[in-house]
PDB file of N, CA, C and O in Angstrom:
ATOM      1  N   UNK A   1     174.485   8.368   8.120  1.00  0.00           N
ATOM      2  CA  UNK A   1     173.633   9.532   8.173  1.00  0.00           C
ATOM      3  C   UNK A   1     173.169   9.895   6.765  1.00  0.00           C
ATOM      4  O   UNK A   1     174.005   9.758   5.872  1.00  0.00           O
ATOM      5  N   UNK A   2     172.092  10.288   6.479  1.00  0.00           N
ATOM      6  CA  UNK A   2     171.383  11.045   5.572  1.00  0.00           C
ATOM      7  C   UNK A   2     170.957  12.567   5.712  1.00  0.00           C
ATOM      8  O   UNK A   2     170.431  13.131   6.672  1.00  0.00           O
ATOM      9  N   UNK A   3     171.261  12.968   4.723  1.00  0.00           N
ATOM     10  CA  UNK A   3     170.851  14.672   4.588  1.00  0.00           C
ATOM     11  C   UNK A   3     169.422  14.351   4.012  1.00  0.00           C
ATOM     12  O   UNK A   3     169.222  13.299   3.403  1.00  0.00           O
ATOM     13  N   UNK A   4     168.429  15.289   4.221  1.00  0.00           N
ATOM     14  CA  UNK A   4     167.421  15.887   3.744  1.00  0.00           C
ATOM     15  C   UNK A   4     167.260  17.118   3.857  1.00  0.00           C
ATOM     16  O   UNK A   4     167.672  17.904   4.710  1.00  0.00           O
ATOM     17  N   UNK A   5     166.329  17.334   2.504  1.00  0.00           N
ATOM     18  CA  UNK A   5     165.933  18.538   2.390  1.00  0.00           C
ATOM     19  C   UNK A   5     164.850  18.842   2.947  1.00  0.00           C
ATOM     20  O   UNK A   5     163.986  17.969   3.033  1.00  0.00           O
ATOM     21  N   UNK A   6     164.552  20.446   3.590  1.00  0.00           N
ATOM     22  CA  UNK A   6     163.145  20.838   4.063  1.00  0.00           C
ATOM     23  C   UNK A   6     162.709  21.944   3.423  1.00  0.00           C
ATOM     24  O   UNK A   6     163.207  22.892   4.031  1.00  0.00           O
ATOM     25  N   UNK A   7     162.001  22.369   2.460  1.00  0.00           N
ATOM     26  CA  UNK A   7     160.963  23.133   2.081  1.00  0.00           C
ATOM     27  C   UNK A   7     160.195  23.997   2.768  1.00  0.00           C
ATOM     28  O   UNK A   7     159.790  23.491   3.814  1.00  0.00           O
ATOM     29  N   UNK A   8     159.855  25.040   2.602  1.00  0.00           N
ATOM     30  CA  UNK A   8     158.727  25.775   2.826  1.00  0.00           C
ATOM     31  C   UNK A   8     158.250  25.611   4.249  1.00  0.00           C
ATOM     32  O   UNK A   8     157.271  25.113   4.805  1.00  0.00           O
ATOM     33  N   UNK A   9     159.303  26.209   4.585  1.00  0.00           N
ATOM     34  CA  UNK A   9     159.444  26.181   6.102  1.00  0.00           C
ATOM     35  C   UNK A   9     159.056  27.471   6.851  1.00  0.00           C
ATOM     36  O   UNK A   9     159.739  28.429   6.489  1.00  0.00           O
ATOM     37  N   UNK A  10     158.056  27.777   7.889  1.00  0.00           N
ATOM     38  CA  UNK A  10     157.555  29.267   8.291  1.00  0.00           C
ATOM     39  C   UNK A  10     158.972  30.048   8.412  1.00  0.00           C
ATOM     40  O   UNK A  10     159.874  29.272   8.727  1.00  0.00           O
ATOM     41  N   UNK A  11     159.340  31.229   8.259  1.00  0.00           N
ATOM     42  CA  UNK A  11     160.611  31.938   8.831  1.00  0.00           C
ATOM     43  C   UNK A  11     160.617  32.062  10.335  1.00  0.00           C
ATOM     44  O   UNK A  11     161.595  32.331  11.031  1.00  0.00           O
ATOM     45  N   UNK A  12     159.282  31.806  10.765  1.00  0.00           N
ATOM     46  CA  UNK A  12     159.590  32.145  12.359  1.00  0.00           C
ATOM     47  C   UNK A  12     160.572  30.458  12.937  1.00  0.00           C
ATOM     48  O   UNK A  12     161.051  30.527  14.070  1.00  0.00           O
ATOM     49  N   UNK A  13     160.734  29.490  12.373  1.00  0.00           N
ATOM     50  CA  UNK A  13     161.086  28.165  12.859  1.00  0.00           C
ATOM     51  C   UNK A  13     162.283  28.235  13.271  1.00  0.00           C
ATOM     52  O   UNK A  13     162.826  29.279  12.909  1.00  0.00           O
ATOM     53  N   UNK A  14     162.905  27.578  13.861  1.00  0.00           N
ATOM     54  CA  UNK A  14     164.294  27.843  14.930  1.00  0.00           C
ATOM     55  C   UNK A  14     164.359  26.016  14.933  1.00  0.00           C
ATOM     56  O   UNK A  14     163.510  25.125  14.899  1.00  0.00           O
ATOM     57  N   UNK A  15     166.192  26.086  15.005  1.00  0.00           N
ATOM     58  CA  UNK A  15     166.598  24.770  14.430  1.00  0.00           C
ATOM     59  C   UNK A  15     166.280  23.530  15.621  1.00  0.00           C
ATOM     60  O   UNK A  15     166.440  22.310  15.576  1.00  0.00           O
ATOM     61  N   UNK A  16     165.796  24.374  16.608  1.00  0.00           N
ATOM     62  CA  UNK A  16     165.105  23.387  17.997  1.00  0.00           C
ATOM     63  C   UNK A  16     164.170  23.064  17.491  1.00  0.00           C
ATOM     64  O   UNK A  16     164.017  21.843  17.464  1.00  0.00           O
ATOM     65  N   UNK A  17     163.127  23.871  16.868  1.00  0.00           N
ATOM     66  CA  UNK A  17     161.982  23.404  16.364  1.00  0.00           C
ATOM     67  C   UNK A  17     161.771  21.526  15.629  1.00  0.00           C
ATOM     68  O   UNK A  17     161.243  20.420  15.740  1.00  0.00           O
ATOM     69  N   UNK A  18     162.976  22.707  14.642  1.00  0.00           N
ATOM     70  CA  UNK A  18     163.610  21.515  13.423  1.00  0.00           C
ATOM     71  C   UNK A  18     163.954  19.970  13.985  1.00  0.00           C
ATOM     72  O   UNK A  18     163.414  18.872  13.851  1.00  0.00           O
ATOM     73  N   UNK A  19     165.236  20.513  14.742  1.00  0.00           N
ATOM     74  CA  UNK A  19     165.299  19.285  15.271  1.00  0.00           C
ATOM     75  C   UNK A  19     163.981  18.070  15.696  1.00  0.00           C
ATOM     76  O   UNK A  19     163.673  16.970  15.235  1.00  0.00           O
ATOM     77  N   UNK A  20     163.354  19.082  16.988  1.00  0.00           N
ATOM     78  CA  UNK A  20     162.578  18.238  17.935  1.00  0.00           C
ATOM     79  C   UNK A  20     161.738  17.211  16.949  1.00  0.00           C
ATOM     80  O   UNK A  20     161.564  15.997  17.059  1.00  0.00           O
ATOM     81  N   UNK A  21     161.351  18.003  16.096  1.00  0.00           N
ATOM     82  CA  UNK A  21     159.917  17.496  14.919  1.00  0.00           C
ATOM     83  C   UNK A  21     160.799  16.262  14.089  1.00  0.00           C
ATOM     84  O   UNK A  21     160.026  15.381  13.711  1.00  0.00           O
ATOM     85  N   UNK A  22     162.007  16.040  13.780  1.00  0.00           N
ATOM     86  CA  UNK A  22     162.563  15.334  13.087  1.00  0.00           C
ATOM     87  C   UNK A  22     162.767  14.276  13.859  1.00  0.00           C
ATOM     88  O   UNK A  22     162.342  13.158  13.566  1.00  0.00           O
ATOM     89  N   UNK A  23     163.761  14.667  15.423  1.00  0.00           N
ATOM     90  CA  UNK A  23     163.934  13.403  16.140  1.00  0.00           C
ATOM     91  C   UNK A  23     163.045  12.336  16.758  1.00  0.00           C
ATOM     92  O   UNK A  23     163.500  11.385  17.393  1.00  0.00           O
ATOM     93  N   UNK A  24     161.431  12.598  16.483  1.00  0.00           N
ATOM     94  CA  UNK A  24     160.563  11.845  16.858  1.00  0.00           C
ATOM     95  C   UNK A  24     161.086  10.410  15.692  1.00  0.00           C
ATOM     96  O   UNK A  24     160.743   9.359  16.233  1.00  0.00           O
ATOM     97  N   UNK A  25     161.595  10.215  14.693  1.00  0.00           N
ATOM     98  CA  UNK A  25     161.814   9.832  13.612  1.00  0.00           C
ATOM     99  C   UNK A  25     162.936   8.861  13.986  1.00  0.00           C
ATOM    100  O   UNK A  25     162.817   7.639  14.069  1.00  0.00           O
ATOM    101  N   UNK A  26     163.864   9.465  14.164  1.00  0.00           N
ATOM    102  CA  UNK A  26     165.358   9.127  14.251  1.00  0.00           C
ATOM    103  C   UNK A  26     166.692   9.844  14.520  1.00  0.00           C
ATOM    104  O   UNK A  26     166.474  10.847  13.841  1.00  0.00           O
ATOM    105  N   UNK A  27     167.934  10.039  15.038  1.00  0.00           N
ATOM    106  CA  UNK A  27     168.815  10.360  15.454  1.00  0.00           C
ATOM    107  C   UNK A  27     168.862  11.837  14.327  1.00  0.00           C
ATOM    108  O   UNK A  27     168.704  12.112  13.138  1.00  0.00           O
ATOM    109  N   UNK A  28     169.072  12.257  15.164  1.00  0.00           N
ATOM    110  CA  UNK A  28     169.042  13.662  14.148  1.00  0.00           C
ATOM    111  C   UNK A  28     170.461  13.834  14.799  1.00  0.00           C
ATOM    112  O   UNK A  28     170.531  13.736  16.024  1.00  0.00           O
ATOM    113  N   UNK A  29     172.044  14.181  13.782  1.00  0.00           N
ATOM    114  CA  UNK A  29     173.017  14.834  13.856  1.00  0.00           C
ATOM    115  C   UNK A  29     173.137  15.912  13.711  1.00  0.00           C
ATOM    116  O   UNK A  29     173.733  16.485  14.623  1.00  0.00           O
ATOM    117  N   UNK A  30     172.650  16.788  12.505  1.00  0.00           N
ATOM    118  CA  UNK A  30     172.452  18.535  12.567  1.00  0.00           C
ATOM    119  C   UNK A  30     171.148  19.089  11.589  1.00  0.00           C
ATOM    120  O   UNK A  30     170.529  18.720  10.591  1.00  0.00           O
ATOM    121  N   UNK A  31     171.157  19.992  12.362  1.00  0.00           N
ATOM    122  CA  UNK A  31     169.946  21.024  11.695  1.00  0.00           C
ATOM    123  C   UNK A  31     170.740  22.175  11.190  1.00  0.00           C
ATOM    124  O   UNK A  31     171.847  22.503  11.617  1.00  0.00           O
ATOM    125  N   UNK A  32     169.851  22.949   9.929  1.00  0.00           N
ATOM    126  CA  UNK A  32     170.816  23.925   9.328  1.00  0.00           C
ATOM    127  C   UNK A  32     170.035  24.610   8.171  1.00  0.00           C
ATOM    128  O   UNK A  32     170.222  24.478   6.962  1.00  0.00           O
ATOM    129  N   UNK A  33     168.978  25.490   8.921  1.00  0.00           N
ATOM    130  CA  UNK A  33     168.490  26.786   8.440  1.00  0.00           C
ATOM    131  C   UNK A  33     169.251  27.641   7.476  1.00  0.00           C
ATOM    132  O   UNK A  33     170.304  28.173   7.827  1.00  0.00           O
ATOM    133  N   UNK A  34     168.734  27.801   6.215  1.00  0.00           N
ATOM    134  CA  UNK A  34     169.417  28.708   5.541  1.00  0.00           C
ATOM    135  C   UNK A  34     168.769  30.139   5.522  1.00  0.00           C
ATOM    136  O   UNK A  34     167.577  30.443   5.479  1.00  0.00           O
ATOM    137  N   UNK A  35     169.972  30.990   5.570  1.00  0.00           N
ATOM    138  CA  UNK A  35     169.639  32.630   5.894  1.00  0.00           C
ATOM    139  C   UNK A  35     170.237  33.249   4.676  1.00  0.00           C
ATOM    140  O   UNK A  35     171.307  32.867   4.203  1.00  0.00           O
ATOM    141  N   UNK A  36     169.471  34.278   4.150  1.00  0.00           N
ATOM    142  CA  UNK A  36     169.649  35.211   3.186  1.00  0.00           C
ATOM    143  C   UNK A  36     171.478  35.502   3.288  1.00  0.00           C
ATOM    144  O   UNK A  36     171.853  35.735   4.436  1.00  0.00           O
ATOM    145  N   UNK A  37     172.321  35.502   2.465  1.00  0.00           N
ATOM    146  CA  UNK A  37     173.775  36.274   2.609  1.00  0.00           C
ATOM    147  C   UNK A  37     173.381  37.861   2.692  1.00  0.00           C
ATOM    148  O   UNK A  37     174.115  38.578   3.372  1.00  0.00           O
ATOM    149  N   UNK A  38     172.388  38.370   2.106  1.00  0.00           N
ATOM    150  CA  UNK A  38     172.770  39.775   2.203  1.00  0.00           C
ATOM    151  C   UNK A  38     172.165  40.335   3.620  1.00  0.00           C
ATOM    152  O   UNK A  38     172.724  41.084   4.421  1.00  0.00           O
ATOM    153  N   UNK A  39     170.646  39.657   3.704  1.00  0.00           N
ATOM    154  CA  UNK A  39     170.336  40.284   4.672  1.00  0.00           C
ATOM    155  C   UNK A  39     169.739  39.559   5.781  1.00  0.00           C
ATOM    156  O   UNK A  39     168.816  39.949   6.496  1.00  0.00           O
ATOM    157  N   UNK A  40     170.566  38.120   5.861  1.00  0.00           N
ATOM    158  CA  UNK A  40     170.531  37.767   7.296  1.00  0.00           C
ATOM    159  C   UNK A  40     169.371  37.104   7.545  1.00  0.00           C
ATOM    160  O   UNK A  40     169.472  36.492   8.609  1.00  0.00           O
ATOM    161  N   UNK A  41     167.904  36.905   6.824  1.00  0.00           N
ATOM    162  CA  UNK A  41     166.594  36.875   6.986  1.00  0.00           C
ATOM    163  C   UNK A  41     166.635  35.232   6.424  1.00  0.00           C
ATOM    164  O   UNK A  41     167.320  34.802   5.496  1.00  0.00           O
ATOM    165  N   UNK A  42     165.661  34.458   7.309  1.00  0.00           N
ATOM    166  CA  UNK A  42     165.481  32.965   6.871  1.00  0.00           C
ATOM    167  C   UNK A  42     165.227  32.945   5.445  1.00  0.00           C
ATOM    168  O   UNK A  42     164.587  33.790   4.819  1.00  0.00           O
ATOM    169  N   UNK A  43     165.703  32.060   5.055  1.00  0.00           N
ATOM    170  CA  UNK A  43     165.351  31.970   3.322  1.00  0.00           C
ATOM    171  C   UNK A  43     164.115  30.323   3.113  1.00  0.00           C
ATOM    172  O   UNK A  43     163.948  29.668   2.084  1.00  0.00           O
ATOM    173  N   UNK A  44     163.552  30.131   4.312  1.00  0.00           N
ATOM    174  CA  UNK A  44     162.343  29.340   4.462  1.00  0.00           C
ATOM    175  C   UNK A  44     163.045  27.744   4.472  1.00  0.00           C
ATOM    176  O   UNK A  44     162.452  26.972   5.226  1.00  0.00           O
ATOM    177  N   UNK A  45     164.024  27.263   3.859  1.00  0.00           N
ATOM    178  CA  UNK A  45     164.526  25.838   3.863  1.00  0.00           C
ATOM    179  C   UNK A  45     165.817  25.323   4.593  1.00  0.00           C
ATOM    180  O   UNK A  45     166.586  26.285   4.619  1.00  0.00           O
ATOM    181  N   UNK A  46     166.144  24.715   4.932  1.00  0.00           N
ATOM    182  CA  UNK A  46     167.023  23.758   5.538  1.00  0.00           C
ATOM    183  C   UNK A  46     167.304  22.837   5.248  1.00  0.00           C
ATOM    184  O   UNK A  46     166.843  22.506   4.155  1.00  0.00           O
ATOM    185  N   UNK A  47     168.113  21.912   5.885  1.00  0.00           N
ATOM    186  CA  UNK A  47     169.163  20.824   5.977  1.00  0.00           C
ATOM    187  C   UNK A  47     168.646  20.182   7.096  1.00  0.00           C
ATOM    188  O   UNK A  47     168.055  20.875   7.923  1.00  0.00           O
ATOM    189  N   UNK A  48     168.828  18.257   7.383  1.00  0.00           N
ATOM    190  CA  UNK A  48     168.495  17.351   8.299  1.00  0.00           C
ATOM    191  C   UNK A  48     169.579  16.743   8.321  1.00  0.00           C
ATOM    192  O   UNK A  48     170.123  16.916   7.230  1.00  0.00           O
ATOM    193  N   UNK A  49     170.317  15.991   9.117  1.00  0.00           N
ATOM    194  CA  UNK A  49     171.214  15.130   8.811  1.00  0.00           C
ATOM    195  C   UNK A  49     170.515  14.043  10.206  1.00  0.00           C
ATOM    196  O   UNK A  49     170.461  14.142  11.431  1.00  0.00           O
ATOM    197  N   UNK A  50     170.156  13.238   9.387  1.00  0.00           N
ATOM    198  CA  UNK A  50     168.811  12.082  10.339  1.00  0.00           C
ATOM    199  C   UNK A  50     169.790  10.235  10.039  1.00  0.00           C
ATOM    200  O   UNK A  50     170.439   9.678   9.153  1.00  0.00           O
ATOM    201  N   UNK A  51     169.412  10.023  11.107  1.00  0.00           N
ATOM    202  CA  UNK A  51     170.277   8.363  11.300  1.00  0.00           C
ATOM    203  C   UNK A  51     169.897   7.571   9.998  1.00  0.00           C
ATOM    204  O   UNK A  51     168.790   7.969   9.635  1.00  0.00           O
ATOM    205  N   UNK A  52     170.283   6.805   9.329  1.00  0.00           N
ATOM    206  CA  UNK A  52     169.805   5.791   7.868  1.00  0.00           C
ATOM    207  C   UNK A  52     168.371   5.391   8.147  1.00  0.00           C
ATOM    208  O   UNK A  52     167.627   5.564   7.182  1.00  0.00           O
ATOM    209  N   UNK A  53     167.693   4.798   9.457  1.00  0.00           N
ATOM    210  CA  UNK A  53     166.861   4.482   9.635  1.00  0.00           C
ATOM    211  C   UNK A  53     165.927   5.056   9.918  1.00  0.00           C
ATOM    212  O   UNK A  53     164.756   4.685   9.838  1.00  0.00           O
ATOM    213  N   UNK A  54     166.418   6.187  10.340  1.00  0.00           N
ATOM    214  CA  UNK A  54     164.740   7.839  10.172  1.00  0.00           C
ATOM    215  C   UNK A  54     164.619   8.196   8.990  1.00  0.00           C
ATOM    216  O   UNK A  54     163.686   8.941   8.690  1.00  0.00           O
ATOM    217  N   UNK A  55     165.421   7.806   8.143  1.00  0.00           N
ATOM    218  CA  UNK A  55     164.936   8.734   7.083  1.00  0.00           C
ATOM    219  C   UNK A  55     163.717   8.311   6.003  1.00  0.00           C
ATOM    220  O   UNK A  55     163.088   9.025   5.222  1.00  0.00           O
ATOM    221  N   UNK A  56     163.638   6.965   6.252  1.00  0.00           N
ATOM    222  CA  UNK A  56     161.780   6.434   5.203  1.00  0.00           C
ATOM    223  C   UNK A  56     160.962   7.253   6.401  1.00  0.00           C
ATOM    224  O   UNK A  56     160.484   8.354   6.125  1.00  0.00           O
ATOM    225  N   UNK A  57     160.830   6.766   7.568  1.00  0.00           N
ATOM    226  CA  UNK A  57     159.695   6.957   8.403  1.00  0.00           C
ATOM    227  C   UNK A  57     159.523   8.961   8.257  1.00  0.00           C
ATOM    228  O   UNK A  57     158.451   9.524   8.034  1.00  0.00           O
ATOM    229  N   UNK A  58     160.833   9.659   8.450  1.00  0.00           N
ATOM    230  CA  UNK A  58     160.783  11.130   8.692  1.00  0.00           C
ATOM    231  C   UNK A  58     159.821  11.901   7.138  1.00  0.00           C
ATOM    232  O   UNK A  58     159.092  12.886   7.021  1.00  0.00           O
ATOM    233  N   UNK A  59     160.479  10.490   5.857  1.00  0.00           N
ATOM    234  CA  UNK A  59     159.646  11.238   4.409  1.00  0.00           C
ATOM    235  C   UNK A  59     158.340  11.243   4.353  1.00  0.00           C
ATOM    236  O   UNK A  59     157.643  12.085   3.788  1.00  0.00           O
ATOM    237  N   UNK A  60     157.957  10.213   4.993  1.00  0.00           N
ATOM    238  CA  UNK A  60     156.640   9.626   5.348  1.00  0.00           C
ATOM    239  C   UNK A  60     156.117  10.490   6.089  1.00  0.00           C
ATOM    240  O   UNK A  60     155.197  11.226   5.732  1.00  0.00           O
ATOM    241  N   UNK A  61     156.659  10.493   7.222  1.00  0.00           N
ATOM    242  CA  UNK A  61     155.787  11.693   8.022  1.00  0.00           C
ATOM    243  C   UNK A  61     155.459  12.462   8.000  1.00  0.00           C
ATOM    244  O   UNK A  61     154.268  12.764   8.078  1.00  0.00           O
ATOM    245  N   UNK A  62     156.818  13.485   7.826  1.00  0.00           N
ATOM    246  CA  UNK A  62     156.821  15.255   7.526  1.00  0.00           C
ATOM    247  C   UNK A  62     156.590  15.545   6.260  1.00  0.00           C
ATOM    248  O   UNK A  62     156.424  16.756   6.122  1.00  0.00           O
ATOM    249  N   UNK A  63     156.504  14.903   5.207  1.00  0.00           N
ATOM    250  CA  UNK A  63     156.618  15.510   3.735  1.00  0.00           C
ATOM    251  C   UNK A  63     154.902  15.785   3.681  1.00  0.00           C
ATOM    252  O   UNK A  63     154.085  14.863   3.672  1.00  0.00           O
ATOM    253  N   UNK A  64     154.505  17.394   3.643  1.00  0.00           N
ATOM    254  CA  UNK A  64     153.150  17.759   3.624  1.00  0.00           C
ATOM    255  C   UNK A  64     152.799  18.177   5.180  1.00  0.00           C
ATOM    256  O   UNK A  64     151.901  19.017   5.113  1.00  0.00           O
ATOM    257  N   UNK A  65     153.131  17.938   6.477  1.00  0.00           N
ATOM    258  CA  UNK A  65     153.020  17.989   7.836  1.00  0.00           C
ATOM    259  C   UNK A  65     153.174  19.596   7.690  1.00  0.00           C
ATOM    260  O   UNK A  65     154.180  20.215   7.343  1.00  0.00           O
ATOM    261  N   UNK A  66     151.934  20.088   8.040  1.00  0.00           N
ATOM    262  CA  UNK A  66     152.098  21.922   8.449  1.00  0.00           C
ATOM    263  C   UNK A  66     152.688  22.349   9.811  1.00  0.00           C
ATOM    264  O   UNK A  66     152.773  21.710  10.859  1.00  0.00           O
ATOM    265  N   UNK A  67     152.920  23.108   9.626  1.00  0.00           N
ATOM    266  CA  UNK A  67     154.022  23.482  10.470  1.00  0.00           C
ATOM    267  C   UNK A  67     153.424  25.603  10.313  1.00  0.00           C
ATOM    268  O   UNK A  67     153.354  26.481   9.452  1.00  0.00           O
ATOM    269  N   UNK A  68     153.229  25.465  11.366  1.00  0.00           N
ATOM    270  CA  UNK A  68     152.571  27.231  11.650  1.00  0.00           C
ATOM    271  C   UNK A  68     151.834  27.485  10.353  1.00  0.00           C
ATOM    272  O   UNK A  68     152.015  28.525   9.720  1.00  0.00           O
ATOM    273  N   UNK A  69     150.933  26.456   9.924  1.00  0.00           N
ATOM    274  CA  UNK A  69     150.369  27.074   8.229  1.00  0.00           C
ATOM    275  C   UNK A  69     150.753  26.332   7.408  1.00  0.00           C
ATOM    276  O   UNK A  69     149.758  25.797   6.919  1.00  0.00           O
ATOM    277  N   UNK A  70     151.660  25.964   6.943  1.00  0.00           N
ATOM    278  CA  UNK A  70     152.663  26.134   5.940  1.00  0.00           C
ATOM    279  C   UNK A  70     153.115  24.448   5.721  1.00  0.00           C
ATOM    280  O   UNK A  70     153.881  23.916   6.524  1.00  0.00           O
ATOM    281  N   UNK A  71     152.492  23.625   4.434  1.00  0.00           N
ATOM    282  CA  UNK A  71     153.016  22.321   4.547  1.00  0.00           C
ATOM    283  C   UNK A  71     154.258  22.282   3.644  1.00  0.00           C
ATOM    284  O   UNK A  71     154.632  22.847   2.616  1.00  0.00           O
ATOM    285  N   UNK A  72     154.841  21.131   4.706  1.00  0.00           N
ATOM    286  CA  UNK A  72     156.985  20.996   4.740  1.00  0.00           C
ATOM    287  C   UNK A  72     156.805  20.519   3.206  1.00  0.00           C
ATOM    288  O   UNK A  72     155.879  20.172   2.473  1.00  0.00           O
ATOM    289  N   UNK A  73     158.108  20.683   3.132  1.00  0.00           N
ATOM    290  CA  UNK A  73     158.368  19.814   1.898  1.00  0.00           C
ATOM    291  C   UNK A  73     159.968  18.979   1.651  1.00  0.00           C
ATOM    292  O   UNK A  73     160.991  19.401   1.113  1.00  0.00           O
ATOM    293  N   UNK A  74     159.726  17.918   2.160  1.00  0.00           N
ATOM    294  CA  UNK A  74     160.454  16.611   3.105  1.00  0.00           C
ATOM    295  C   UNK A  74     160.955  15.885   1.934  1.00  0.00           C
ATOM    296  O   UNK A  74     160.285  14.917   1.575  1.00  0.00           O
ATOM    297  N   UNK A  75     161.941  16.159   1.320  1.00  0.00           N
ATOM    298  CA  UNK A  75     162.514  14.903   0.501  1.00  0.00           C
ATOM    299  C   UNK A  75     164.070  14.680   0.747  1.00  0.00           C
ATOM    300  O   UNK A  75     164.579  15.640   1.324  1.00  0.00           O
ATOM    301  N   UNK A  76     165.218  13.322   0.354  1.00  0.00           N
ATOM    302  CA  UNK A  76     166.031  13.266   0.240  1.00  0.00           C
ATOM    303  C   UNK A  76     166.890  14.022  -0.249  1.00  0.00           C
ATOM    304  O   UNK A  76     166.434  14.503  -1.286  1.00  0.00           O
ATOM    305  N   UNK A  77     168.392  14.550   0.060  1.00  0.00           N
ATOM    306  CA  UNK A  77     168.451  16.014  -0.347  1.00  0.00           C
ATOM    307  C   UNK A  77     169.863  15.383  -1.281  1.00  0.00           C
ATOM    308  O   UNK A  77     170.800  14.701  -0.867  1.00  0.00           O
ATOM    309  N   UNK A  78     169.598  15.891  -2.634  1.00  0.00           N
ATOM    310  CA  UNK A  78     170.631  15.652  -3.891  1.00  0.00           C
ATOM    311  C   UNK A  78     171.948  15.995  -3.345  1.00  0.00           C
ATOM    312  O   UNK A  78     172.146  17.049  -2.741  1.00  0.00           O
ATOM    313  N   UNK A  79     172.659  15.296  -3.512  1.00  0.00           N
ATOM    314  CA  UNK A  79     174.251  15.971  -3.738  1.00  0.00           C
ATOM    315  C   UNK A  79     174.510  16.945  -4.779  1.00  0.00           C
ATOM    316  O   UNK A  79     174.268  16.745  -5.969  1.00  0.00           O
ATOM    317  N   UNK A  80     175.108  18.214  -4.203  1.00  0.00           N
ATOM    318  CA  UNK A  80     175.164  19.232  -5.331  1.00  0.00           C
ATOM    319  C   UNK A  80     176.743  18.961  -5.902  1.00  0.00           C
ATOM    320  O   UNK A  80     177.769  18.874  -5.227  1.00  0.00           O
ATOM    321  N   UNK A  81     176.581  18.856  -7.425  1.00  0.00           N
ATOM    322  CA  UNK A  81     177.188  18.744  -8.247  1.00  0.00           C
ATOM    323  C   UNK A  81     178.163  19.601  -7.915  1.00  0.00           C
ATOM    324  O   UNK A  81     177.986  20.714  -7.421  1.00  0.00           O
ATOM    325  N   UNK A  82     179.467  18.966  -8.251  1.00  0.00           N
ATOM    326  CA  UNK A  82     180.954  19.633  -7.811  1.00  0.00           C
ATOM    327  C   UNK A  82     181.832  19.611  -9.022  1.00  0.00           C
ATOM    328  O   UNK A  82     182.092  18.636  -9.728  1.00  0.00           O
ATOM    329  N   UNK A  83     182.303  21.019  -9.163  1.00  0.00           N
ATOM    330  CA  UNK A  83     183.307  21.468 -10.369  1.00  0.00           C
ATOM    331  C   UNK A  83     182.564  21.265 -11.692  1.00  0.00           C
ATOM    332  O   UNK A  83     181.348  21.361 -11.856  1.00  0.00           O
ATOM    333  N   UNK A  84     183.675  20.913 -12.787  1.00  0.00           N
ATOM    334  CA  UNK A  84     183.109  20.507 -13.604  1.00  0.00           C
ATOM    335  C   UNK A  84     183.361  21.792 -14.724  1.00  0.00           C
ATOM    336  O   UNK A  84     184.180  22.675 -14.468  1.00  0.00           O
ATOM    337  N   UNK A  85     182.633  21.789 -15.879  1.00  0.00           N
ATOM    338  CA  UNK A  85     183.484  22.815 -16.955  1.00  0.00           C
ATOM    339  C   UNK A  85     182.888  24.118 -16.501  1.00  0.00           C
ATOM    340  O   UNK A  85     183.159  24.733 -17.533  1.00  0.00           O
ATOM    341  N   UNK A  86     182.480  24.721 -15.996  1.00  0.00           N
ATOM    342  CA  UNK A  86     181.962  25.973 -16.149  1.00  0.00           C
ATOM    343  C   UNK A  86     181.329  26.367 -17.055  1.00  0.00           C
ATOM    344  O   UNK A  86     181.288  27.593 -16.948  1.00  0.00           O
ATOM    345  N   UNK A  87     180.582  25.917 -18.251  1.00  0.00           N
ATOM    346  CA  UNK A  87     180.249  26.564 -19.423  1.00  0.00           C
ATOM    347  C   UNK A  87     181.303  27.239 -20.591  1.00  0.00           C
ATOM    348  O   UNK A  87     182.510  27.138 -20.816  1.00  0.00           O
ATOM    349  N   UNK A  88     180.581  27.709 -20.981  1.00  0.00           N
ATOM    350  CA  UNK A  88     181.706  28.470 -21.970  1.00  0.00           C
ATOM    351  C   UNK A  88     182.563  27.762 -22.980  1.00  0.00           C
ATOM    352  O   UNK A  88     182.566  26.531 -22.973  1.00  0.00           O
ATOM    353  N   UNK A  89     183.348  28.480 -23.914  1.00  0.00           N
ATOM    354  CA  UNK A  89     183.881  27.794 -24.845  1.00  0.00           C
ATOM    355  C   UNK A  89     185.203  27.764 -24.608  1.00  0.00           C
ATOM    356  O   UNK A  89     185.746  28.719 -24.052  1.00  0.00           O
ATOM    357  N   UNK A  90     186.014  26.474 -25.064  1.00  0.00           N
ATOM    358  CA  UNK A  90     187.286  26.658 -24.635  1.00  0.00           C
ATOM    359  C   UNK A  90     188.706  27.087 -25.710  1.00  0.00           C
ATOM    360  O   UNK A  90     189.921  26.894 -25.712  1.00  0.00           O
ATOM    361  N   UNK A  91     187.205  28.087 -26.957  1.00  0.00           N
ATOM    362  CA  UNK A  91     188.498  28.583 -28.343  1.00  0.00           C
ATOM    363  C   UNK A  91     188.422  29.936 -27.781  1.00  0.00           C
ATOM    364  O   UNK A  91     189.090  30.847 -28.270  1.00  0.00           O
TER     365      UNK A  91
END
């Protein structure tokens, strides 16, 4: 499986949406809308977790594909960097 990232996504979109539009592509395992912590409200981007083999055809497709207005923004999604020094000085 591969994660991708989705961009600039309408707030009205619902992870059925997400899904359906992805699995034309390939096996989609989860969808995963991110929502504001304070106040609950879509924060416009998400998460894909799409089979190895959807994921050229899904970049291809959706990256720019409007969606209520609004074109996606479809790329492979980085691994976020884990631990590590915190900054700061250590005198």
């Amino acid at each position: 499986m591969k994660k991708i990232y989705v961009g600039n996504l309408p707030f009205s979109a619902t992870e059925e949406q997400v899904r359906t539009l992805f699995s034309k592509h390939g096996t989609v395992q989860s969808v995963s809308l991110i929502n504001d912590r304070e106040t609950g409200r879509p924060r416009g981007f998400g998460f894909v977790e799409i089979s190895d083999n959807g994921l050229a055809p899904a970049l291809k497709a959706l990256d720019g594909f409007e969606m209520d207005g609004r074109a996606l923004k479809v790329n492979e999604a980085e691994a976020k960097p884990r631990g590590g020094n915190g900054g700061g000085s250590r005198w």
